[in-house]
C-alpha positions in Angstrom: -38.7 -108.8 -126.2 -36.1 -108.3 -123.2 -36.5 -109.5 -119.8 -38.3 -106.5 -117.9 -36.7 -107.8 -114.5 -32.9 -107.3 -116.1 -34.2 -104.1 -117.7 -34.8 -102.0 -114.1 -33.5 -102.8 -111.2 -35.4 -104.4 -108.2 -36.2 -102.4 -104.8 -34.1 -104.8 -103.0 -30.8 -104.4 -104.7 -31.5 -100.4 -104.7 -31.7 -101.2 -100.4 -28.4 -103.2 -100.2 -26.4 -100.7 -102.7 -27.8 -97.7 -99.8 -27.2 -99.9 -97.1 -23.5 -100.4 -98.4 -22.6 -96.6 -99.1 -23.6 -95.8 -95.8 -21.9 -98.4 -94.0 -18.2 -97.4 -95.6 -15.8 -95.3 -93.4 -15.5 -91.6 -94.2 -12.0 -90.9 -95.8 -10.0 -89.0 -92.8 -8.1 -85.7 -93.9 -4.8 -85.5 -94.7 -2.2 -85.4 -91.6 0.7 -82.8 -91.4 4.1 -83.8 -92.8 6.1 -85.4 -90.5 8.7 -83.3 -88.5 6.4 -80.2 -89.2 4.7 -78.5 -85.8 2.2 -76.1 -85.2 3.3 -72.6 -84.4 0.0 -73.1 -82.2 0.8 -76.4 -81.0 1.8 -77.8 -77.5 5.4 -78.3 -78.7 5.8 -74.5 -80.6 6.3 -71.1 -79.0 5.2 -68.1 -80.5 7.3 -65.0 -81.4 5.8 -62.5 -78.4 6.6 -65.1 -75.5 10.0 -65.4 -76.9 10.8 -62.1 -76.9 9.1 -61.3 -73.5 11.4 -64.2 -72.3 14.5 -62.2 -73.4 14.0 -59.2 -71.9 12.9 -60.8 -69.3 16.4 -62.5 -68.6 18.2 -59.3 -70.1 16.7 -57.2 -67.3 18.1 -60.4 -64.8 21.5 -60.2 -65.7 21.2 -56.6 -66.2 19.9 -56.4 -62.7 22.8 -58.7 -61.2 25.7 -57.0 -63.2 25.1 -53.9 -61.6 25.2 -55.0 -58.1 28.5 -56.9 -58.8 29.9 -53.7 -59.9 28.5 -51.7 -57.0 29.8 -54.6 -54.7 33.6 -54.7 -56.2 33.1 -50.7 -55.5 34.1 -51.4 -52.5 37.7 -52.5 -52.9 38.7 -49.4 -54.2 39.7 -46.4 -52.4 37.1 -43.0 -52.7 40.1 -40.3 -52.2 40.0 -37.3 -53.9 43.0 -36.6 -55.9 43.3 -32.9 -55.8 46.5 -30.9 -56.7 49.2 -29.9 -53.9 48.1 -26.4 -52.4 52.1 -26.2 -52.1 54.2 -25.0 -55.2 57.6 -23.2 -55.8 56.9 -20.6 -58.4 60.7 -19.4 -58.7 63.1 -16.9 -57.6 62.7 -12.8 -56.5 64.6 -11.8 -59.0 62.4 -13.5 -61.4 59.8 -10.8 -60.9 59.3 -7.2 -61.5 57.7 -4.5 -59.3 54.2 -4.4 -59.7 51.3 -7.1 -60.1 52.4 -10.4 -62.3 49.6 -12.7 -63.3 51.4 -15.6 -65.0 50.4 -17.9 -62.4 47.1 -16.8 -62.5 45.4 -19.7 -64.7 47.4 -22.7 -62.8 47.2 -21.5 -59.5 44.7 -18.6 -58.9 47.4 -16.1 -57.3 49.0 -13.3 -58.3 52.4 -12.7 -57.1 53.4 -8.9 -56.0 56.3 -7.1 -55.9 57.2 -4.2 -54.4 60.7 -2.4 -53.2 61.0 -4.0 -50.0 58.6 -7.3 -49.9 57.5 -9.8 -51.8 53.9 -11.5 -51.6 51.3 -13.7 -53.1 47.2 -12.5 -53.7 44.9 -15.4 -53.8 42.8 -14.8 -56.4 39.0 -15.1 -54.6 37.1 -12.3 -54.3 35.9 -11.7 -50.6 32.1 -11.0 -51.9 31.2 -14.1 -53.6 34.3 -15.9 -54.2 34.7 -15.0 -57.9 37.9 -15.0 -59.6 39.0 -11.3 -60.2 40.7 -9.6 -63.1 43.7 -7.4 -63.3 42.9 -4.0 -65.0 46.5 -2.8 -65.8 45.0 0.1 -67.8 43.4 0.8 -64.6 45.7 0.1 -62.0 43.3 -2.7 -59.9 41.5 -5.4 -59.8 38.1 -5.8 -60.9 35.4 -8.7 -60.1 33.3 -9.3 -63.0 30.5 -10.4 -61.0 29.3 -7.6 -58.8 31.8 -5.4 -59.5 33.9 -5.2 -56.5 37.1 -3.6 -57.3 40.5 -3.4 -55.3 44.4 -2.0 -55.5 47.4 -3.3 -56.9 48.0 -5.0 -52.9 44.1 -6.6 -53.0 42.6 -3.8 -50.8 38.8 -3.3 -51.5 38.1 -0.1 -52.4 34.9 -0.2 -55.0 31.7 -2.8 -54.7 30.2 -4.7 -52.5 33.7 -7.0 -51.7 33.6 -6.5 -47.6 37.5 -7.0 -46.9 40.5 -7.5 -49.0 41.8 -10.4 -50.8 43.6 -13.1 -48.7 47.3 -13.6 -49.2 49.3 -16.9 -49.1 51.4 -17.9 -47.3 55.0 -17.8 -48.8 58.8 -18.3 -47.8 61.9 -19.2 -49.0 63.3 -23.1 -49.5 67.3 -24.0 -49.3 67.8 -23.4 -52.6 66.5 -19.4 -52.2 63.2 -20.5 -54.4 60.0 -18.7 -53.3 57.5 -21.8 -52.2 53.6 -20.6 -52.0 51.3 -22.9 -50.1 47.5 -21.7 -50.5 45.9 -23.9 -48.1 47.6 -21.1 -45.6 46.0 -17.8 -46.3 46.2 -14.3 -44.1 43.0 -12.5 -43.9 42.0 -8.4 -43.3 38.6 -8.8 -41.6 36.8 -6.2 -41.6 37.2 -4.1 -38.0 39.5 -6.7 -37.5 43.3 -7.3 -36.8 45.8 -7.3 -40.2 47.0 -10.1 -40.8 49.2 -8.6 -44.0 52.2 -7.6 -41.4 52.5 -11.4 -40.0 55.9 -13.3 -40.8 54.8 -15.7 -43.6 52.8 -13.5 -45.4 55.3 -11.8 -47.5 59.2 -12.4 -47.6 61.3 -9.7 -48.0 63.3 -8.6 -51.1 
């Protein structure tokens, strides 16, 4: 008959076996790979503070482009390139009596001839500065704006124009060319003196 005190085991080895299990170390989780960091970490930096970052330094340089442009601004001249108000547009015989309009688009005149004179309309009407049209059909100019209408010589006649057109000046260079300068221009006020008549605003032919 077996040894009962081999067959079940004592209360004092079932206290030491407890005693051990309780005294060994709990196994400690797994560590990261080495070289990997957290997105989260101290040493990461997470997709929305980069990108606030860059626009951050875009709006920067943006910010100190623009005033190095606005500062080299000032090195370089602000004139106004505008075309000479003085032109030659050819020779009396060059023109036929009654109104010619090829100058009309490049220059705003109209050059008129008659038997005895020769003279340039600027082409402005006197109401609201619109740019006439010549009517041959009709015989006058009309404004398309309010229509103002005037003769062949830019005399109101028709609208709500108050005066006539203004002429250029013109006269003659050495070569016998016909030279127009618009930034000279002789007026008809209304009640007032006629400028028309003046030397320089015709030449005669």
């Amino acid at each position: 008959m077996p040894d009962e005190t081999h067959a079940q085991p004592t209360q004092e080895s079932i206290a030491s076996a407890a005693t051990a299990v309780a005294a060994k170390p709990a196994a400690k989780p797994e560590s990261a790979p080495v070289g990997r960091k957290s997105a989260s970490g101290a040493g990461g930096k997470a997709p929305g503070v980069k990108l606030r970052r860059r626009i951050v330094w875009t709006c920067v340089w943006g910010f100190v482009a623009a005033n190095l442009l606005m500062f080299l601004r000032f090195f370089f001249p602000r004139a106004l390139f505008e075309p000479s108000t003085v032109f030659r547009i050819g020779y009396p015989s060059d023109f036929g009596l009654g109104v010619d309009e090829r100058f009309k688009q490049q220059y705003r005149i109209w050059v008129v001839r008659e038997a005895t004179r020769l003279y340039v309309i600027f082409g402005r009407c006197t109401h609201l500065g619109c740019t006439p049209d010549w009517k041959q059909s009709e015989n006058k100019f009309k404004c398309p704006c309010h229509g103002s209408g005037y003769t062949p010589e830019g005399v109101n006649f028709e609208g709500p124009a108050p005066r006539p057109m203004d002429r250029a000046h013109v006269e003659r260079d050495a070569e016998g060319q016909i030279v127009v300068d618009v930034g000279r221009l002789y007026q008809w006020p209304k009640g007032g003196r006629n400028q028309f008549d003046e030397p320089g605003a015709y030449v005669a032919v």
